[in-house]
Every structure is written in structure tokens, then in C-alpha cells.
C-alpha positions in Angstrom: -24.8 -37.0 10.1 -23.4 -34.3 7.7 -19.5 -33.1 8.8 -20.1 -29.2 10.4 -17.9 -26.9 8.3 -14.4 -26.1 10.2 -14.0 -22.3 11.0 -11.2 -22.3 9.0 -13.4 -22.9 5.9 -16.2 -20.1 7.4 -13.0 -17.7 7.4 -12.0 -18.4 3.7 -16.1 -18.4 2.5 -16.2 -14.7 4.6 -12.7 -13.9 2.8 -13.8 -14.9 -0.8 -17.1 -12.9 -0.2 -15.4 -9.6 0.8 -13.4 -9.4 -2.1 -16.3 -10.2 -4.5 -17.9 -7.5 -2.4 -14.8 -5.1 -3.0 -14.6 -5.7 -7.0 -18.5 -4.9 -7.3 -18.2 -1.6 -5.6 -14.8 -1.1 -7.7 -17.0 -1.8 -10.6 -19.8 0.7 -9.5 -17.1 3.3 -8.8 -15.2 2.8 -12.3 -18.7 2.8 -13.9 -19.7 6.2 -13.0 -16.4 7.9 -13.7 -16.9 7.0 -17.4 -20.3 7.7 -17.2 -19.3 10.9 -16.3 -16.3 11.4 -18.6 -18.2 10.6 -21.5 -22.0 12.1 -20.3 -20.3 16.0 -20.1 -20.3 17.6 -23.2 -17.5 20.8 -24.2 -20.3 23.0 -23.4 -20.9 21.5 -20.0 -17.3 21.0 -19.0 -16.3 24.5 -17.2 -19.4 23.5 -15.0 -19.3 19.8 -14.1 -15.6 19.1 -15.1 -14.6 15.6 -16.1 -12.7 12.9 -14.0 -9.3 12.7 -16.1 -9.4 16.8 -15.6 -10.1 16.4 -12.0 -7.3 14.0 -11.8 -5.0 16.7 -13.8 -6.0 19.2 -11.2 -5.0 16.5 -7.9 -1.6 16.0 -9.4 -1.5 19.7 -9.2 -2.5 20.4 -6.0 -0.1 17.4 -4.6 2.8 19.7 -5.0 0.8 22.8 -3.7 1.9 23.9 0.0 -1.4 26.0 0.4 -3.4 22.8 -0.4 -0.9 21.1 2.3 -1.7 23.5 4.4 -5.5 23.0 4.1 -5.8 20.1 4.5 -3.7 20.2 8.0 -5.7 22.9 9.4 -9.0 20.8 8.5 -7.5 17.8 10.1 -6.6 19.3 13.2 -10.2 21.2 13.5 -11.5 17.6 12.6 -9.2 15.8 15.2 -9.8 18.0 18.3 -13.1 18.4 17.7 -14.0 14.7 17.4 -11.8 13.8 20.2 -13.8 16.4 22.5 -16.8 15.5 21.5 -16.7 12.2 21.0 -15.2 11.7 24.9 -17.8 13.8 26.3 -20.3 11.4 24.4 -18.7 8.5 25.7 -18.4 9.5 29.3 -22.1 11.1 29.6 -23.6 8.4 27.7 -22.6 6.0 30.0 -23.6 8.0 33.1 -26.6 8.8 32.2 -27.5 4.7 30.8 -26.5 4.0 34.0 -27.9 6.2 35.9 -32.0 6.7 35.8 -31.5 10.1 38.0 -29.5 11.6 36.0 -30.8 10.4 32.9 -34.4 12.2 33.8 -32.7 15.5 35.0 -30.7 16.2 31.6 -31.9 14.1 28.8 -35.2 17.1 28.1 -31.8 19.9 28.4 -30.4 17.5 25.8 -33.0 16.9 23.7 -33.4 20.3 23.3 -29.8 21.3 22.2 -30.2 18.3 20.0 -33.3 19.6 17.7 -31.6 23.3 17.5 -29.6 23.2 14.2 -26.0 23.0 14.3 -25.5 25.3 11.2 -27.5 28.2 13.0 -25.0 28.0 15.9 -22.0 28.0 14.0 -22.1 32.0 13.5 -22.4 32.1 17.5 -19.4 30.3 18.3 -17.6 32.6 15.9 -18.5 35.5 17.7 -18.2 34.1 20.7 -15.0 32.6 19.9 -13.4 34.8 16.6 -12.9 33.2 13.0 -9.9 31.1 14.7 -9.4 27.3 14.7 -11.7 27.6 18.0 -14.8 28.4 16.4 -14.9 25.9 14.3 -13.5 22.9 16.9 -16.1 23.9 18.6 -18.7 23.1 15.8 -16.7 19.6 15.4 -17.4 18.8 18.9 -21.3 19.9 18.8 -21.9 18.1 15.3 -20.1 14.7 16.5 -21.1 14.4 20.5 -24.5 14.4 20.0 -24.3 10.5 17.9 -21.5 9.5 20.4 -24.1 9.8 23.4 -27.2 9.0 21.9 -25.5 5.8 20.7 -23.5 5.3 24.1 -26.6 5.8 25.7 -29.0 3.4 23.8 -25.9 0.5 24.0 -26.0 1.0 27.8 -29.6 0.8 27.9 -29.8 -2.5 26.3 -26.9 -4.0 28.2 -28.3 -7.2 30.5 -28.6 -6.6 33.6 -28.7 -10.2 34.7 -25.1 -10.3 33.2 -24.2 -7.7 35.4 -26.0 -9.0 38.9 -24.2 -12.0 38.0 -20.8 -10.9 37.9 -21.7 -8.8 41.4 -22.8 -12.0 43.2 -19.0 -13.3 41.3 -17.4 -10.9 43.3 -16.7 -8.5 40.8 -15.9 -5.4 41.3 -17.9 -2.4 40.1 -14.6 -1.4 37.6 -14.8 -4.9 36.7 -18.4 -5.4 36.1 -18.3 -2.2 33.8 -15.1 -3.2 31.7 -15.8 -6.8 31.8 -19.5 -6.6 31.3 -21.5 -3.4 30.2 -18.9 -2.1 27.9 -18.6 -5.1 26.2 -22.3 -5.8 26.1 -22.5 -2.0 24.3 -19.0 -2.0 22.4 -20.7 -2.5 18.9 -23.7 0.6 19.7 -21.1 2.5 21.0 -18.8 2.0 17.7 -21.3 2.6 15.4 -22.0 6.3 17.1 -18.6 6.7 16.6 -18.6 5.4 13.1 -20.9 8.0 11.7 -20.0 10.8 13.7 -17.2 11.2 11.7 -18.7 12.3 8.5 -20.7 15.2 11.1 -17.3 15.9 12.3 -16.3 16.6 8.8 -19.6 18.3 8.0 -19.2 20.6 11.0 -15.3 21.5 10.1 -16.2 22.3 6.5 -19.6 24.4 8.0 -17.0 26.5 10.1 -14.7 26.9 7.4 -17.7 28.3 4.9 -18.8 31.0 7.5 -15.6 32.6 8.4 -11.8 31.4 7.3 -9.5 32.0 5.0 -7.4 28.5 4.8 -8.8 25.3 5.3 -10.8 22.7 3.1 -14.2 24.3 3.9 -12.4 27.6 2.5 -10.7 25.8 -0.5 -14.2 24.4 -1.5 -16.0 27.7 -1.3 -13.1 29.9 -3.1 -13.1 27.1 -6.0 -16.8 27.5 -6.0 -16.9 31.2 -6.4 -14.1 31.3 -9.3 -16.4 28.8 -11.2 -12.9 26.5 -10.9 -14.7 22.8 -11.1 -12.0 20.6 -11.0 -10.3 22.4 -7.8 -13.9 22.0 -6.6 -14.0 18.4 -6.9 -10.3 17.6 -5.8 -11.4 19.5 -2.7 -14.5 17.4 -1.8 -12.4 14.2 -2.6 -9.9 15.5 0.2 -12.6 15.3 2.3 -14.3 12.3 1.2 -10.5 10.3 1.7 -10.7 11.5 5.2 -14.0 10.2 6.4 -12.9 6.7 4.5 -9.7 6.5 5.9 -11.1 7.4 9.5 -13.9 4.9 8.9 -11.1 2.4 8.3 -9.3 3.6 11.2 -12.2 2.6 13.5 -13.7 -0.7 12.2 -9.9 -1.9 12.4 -10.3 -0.4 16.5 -13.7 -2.1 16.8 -12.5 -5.8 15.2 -9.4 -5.4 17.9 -11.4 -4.5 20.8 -14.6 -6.9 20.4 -12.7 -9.5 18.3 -15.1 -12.1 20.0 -18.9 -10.8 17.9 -16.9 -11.1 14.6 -16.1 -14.9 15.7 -19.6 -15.1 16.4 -20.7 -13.9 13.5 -18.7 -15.9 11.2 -19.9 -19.3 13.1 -23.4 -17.7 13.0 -22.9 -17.7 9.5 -21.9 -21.0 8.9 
């Protein structure tokens, strides 16, 4: 009978395979940056820049207080907005996967806010709200709730119910049944809504920021555009691009803490 691997062998096989993983997409990454440095000729270079000026232009901006200053205000738009968003997601996804009643009373009203684009309600919330940090929270929390819930409510959907009339005929309480049972069963839906909002998040701050601000990434971006100034253009989307990896990040190290028990699963699955 052949020996079954120990876990402690599945955990170095899942290591060694995550940083082969890690140097390939190193490897793409490098890869493209010279293909760019050397694909842009002279003529070209005012328009598509090159990744050593680009670099030039970050060390610039590093010791720039405006840029500072950007990047804060787009953060805290990015932050309050999420957080909004993403909680009213949360908390009305689970009601309505829980509830059927409520679930056929507002899903059409949701549906329908859902298909209306969020970049053709962006000028509304600045007149409604002025070309202040509100206006363009406001666009965070409509571009990341709508993932949040749909996501919250598809995990709660699929959560077993026999799991949960179990626990009841346990003696669990109803708090218990939901923090023992159904948000378990819907952590890893429920993680990836809030996985990819982020990137809408960012999408909806930079949105805001392009219809009416003067500071701000969104703002940055757009002024770089309009000067014809490539490398501030780029250093400006990489600003954003660091902040939807390091928020990615963020989460998937929440998710491993809270439901530590799938990725043990899935490593012995694996074996």
C-alpha cells in the first residue's frame, strides 16, 4: 500500500509552486518592459514614453507634496467609499439570501439601478452633491456595492440548508447558526465580491476625479493627459494600479485568516 504524502510535504510542493508561479509572472512583467524600452522609437517617445523615463519621472514625483497629496485624497475617496458600499453589500446581501420576501420585493428595484451606468450618474451626484470629496465617495460606494451584494447574495443562496436545520435541532442559536454556519458556508463568495470590487472602487474614484476636481489621481491623470506629459501619465496609473494590488493583498491575507480551514482543504485535496 503506497505511504500517503504528510501535509507537511503538500505545504512545501504548494510553497515551491507559488514561487515558480511568482518568477514566471516576474518574467512576463520584466519581458514587456524591455519590449517596450526598446519597441519606442525617438519619434514615438513624447507619446508612449519609455519605462527607464517613467521610472525618472516616479523618483520625481516621490519628493512631490502635490503628488502626496493626490494620492491621499484618492485614497480616502477610495476608503470611504468601499467601506460604505461594500457594508451595505454585505448587510443586504445577506438579508435578502435569507430572506425570500424581501428578496422578491427589491431585487427588480435592484436590478434596475444595476443595468443604469455608473459613469452617467457620476455628473448627478456632483450636482447633487458639489465637486467635493462627496461626489465622488459617493460614486465609490455605487461602483463597489453592487459586486459586494450580488456576490453576498449568490454565497447565501448556495449555503446548505441541511447544515443549518442541523445546527437548529443542535440547539444553536439563530446568531450562532449564521456565524457558525451560513457565513462560513459563503465566506469564499462573499470574498471574492469584495476582491474585485476594488478595482470598481478605484474605477469609480478616478471617474469622479475626471468629471470635476482639481487634486486627486483621477485629476493627475487627466492634467498629464492634456499637457501631452507621458511619463507623469504613466506614474499616475501605476499609483493606482499599486493600490488595487496592495488592497488585493490586503484581503486574500483577511480571507486566508478568517476561512483558514478551505485552504487546508485545498491543499489535502491537492495531494
Amino acid at each position: 500500500m503506497p505511504a500517503r504524502p504528510s501535509p507537511t510535504t503538500g505545504l512545501a510542493s504548494a510553497g515551491l509552486r507559488r514561487a515558480g508561479l511568482i518568477a514566471a509572472q516576474l518574467g512576463i512583467v520584466v519581458a514587456l518592459l524591455v519590449l517596450w524600452q526598446l519597441g519606442v522609437s525617438d519619434r514615438n517617445v513624447a507619446f508612449f514614453s519609455r519605462p527607464l523615463i517613467v521610472w525618472d519621472k516616479i523618483v520625481e514625483l516621490a519628493g512631490d507634496p502635490s503628488f502626496h497629496r493626490d494620492i491621499v485624497v484618492t485614497l480616502t475617496e477610495i476608503a470611504i467609499g468601499y467601506g460604505i458600499g461594500a457594508g451595505v453589500g454585505l448587510a443586504l446581501g445577506f438579508i435578502l439570501g435569507r430572506s425570500k420576501l424581501m428578496s422578491d420585493l427589491l431585487q427588480p428595484f435592484i436590478i434596475g439601478l444595476y443595468s443604469i451606468p455608473k459613469i452617467a450618474l457620476a455628473p448627478m451626484f456632483i450636482i447633487w452633491l458639489g465637486l467635493g470629496m462627496s461626489s465622488k465617495v459617493a460614486v465609490v460606494v455605487l461602483a463597489s456595492f453592487f459586486l459586494v451584494f450580488f456576490n453576498t447574495y449568490s454565497g447565501l443562496l448556495n449555503v446548505n440548508e441541511e447544515l443549518v436545520r442541523l445546527a437548529r435541532l443542535m440547539g444553536a442559536s439563530w446568531r450562532q447558526c449564521a456565524t457558525r454556519v451560513i457565513l462560513p458556508s459563503a465566506a469564499h463568495q462573499i470574498f471574492i465580491g469584495l476582491k474585485t470590487a476594488v478595482p470598481y472602487a478605484v474605477i469609480g474614484a478616478v471617474i469622479g476625479e475626471y468629471i470635476g476636481s482639481n487634486e486627486g489621481l483621477g485629476h493627475f491623470i487627466l492634467y498629464a493627459s492634456q499637457t501631452y506629459d507621458a511619463p507623469a501619465l504613466f506614474a499616475g496609473i501605476l499609483a493606482l494600479i499599486v493600490i488595487v494590488f496592495l488592497s488585493n493583498y490586503a484581503l486574500n491575507t483577511l480571507e486566508r485568516m478568517v476561512i483558514r480551514w478551505r485552504h487546508v482543504e485545498g491543499a489535502a485535496v491537492q495531494l
